[in-house]
Residue frames as a rotation matrix with the C-alpha (Angstrom) as fourth column:
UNK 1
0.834 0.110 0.541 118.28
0.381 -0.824 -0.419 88.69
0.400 0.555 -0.729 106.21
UNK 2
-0.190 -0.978 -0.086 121.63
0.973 -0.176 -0.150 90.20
0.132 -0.113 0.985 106.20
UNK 3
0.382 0.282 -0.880 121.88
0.390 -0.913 -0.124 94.19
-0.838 -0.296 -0.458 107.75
UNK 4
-0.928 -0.349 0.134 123.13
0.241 -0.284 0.928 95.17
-0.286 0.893 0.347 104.29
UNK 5
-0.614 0.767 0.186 119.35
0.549 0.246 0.799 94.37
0.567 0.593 -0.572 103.08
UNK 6
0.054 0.348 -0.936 117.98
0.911 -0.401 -0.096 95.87
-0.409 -0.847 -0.339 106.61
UNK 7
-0.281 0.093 -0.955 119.34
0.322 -0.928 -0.186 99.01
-0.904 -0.360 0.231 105.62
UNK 8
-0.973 0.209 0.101 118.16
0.031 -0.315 0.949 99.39
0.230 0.926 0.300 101.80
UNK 9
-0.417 0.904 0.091 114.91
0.689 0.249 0.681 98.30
0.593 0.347 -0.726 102.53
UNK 10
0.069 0.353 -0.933 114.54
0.705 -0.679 -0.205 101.19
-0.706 -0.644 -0.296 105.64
UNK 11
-0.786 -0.031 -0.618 115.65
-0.227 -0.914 0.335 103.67
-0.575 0.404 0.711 102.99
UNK 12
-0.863 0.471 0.180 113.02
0.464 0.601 0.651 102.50
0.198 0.645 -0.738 100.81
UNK 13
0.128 0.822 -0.555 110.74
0.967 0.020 0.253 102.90
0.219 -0.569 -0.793 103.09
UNK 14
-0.025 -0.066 -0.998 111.79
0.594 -0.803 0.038 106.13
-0.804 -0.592 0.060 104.45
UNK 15
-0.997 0.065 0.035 111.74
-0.009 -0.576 0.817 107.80
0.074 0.815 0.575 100.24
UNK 16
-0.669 0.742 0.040 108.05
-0.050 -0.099 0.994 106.14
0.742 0.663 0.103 100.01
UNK 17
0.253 0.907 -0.337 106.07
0.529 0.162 0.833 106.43
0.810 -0.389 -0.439 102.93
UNK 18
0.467 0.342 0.815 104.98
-0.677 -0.454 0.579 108.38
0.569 -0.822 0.019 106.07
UNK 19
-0.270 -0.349 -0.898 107.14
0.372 0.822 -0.431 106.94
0.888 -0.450 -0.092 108.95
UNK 20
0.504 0.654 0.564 105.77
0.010 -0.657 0.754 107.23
0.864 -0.375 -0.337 112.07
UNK 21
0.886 -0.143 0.441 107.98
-0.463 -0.286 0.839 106.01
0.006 -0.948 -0.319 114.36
UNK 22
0.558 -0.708 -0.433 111.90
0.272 0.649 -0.711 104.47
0.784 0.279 0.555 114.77
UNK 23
0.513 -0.308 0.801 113.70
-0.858 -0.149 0.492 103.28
-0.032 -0.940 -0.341 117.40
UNK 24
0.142 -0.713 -0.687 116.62
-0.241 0.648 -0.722 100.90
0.960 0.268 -0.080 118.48
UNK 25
0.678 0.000 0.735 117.03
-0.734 -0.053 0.677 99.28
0.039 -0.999 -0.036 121.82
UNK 26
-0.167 -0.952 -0.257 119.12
-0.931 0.238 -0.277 96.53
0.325 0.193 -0.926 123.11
UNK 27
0.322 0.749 -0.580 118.57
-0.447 0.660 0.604 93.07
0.835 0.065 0.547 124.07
UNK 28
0.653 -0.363 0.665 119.10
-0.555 0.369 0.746 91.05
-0.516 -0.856 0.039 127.29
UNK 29
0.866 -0.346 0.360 121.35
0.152 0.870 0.468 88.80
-0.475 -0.351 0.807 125.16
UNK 30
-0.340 -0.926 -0.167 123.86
0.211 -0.248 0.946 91.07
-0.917 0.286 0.279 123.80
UNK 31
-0.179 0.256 0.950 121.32
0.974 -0.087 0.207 91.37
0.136 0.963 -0.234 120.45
UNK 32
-0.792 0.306 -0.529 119.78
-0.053 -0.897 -0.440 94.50
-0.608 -0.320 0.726 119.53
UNK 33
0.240 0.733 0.637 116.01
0.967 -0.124 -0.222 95.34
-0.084 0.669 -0.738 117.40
UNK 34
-0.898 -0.006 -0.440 115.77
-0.140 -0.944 0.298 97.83
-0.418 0.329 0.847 115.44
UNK 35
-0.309 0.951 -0.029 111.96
0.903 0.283 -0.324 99.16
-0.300 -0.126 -0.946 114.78
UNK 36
-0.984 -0.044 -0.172 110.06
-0.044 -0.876 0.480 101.01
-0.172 0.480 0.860 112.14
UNK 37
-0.097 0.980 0.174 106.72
0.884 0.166 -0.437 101.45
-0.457 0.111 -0.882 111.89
UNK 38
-0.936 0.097 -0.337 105.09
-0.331 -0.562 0.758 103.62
-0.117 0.821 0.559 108.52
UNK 39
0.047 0.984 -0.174 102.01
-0.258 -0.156 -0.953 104.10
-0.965 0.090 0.246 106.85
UNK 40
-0.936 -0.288 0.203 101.67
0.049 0.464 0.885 101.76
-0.349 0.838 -0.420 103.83
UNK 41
-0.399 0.849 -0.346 98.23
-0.648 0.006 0.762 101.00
0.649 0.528 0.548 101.22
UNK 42
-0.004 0.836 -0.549 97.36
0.313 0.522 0.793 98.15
0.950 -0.168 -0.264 103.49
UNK 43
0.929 0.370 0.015 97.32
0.125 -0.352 0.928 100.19
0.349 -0.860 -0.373 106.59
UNK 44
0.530 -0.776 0.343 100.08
-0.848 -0.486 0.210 100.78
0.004 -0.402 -0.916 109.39
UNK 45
0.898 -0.203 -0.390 102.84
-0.041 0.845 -0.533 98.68
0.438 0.495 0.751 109.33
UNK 46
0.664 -0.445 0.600 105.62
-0.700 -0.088 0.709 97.28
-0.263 -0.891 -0.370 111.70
UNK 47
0.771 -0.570 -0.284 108.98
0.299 0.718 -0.628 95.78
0.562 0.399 0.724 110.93
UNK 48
0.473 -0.816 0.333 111.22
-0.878 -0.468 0.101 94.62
0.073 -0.340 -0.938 113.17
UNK 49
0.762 -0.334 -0.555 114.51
-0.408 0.419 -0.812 93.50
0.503 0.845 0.183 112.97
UNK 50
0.922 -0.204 0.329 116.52
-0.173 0.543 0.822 91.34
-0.346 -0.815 0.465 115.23
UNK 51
0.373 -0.827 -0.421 120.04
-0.381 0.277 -0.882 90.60
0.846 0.489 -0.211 115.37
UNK 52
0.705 0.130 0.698 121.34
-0.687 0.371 0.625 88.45
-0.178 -0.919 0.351 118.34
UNK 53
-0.305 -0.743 0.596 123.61
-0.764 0.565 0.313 85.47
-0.569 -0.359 -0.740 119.49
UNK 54
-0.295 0.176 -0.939 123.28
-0.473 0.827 0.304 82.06
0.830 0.534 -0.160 117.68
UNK 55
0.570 0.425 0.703 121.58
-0.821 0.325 0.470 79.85
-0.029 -0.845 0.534 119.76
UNK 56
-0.409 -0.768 -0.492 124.03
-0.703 0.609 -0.367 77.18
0.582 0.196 -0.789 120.25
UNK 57
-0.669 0.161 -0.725 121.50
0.239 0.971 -0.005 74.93
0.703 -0.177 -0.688 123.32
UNK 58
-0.069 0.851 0.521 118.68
-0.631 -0.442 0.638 74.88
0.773 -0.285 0.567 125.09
UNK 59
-0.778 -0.624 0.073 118.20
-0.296 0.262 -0.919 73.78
0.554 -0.737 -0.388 128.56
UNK 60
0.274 0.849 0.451 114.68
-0.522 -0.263 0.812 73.25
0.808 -0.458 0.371 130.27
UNK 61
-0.894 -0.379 -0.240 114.99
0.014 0.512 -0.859 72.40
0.449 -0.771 -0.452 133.93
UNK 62
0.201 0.977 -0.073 111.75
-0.700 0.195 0.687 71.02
0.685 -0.087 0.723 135.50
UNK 63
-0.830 -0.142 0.540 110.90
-0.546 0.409 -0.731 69.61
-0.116 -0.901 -0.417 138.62
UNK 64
-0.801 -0.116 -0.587 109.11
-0.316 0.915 0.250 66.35
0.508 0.386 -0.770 138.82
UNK 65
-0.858 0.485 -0.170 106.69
0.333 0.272 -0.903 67.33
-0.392 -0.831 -0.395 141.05
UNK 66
0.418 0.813 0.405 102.27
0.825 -0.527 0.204 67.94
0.379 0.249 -0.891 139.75
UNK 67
0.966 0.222 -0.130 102.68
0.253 -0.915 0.315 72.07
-0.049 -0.338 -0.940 139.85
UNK 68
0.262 -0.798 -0.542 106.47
0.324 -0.457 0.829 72.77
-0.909 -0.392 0.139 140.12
UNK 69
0.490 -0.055 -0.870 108.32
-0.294 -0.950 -0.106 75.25
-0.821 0.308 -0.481 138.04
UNK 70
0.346 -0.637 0.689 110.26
0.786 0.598 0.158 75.25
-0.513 0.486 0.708 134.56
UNK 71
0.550 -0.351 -0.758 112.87
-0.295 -0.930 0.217 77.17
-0.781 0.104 -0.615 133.73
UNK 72
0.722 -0.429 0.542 114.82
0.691 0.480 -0.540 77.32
-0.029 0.765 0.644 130.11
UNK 73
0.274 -0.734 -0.622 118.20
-0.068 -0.660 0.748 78.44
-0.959 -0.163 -0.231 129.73
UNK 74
0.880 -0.267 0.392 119.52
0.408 0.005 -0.913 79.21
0.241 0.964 0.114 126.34
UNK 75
-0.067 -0.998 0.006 123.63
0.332 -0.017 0.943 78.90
-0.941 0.065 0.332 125.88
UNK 76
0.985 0.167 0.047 124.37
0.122 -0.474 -0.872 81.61
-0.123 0.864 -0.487 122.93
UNK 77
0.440 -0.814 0.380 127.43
0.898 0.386 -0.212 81.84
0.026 0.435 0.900 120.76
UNK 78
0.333 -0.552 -0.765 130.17
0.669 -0.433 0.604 84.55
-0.664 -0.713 0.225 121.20
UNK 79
-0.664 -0.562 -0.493 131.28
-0.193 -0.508 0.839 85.08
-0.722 0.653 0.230 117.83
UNK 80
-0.834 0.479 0.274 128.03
0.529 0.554 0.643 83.78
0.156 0.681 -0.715 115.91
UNK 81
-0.499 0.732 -0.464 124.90
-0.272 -0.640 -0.719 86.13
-0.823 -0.232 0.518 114.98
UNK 82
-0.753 0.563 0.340 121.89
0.577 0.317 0.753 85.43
0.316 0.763 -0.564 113.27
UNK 83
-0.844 0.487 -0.226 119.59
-0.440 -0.868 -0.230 88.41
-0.308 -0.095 0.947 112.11
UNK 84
-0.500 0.677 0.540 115.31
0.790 0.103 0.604 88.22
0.353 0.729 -0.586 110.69
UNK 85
-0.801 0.417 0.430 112.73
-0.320 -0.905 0.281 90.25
0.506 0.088 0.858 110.03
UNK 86
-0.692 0.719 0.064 109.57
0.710 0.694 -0.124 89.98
-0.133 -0.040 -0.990 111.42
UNK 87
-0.947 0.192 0.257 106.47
0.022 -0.761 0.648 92.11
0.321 0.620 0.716 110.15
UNK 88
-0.657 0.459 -0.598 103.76
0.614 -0.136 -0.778 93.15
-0.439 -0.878 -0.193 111.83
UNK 89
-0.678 0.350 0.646 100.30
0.270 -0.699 0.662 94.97
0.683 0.624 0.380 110.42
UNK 90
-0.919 0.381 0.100 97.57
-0.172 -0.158 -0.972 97.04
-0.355 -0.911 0.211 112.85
UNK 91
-0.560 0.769 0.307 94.43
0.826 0.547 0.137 96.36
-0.063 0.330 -0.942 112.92
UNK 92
-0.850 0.122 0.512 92.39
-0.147 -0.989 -0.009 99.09
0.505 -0.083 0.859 112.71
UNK 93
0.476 0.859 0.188 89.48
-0.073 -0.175 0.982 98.43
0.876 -0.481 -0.020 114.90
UNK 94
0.906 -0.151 -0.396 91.19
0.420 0.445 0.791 96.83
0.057 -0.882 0.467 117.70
UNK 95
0.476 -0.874 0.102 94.90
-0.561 -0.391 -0.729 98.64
0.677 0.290 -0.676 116.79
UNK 96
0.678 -0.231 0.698 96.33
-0.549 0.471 0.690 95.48
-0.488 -0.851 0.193 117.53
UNK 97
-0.130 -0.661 -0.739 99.56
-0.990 0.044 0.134 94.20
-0.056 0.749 -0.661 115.79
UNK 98
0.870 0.125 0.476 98.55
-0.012 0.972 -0.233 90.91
-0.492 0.197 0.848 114.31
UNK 99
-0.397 -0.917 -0.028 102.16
-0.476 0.180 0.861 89.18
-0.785 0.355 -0.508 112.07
UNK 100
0.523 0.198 -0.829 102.39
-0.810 -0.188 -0.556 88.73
-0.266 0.962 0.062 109.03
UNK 101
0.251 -0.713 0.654 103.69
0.128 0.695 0.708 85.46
-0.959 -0.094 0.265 108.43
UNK 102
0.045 -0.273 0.961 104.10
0.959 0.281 0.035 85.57
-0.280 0.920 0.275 104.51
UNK 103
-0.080 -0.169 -0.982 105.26
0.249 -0.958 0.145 88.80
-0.965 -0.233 0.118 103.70
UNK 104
0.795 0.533 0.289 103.24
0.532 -0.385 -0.754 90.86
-0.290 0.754 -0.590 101.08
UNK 105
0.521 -0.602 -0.605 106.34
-0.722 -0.689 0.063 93.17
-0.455 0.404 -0.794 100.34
UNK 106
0.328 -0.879 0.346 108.95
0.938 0.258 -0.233 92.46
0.115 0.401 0.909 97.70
UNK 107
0.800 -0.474 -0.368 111.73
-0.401 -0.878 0.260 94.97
-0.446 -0.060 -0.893 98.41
């Protein structure tokens, strides 16, 4: 998903539903999320959007011994960015955010 689409589909949202919260932070790798969360027909609803470095390699370093540690390093591109969505609904007993892999909206 391109931020062009990001931002139609927030207005969207923001003409046809209760929003309850929005917010933008930054990431440890130079990305940032942006996060909206609204009242929809099938309950509350979370969508957030990522934008970040390309991953460009992955590292895992691991020690050979029963019990020792592993650590992964991820090498991200400078001039390369790659954005998705990811969607998120609450339960309502537990008001835990369970994901939505197939996404019921068509915006």
């Amino acid at each position: 998903m391109n931020p062009e689409k990001w931002e139609e589909i927030k207005e969207k949202i923001e003409k046809k539903f209760k929003v309850i919260t929005k917010s933008e932070e930054t990431l440890e790798n130079k990305g940032k999320q942006e996060t909206i969360e609204f009242e929809s027909p099938i309950g509350i609803v979370r969508l957030e959007f990522i934008i970040q470095p390309r991953v460009l390699d992955k590292k895992t370093q691991y020690s050979h011994r029963a019990g020792g540690q592993t650590n992964v390093e991820y090498i991200y591109s400078d001039d390369e960015m790659s954005s998705y969505l990811k969607v998120y609904k609450q339960d309502k007993e537990t008001k835990e955010w369970e994901e939505i892999k197939e996404s019921i909206f068509s915006f």
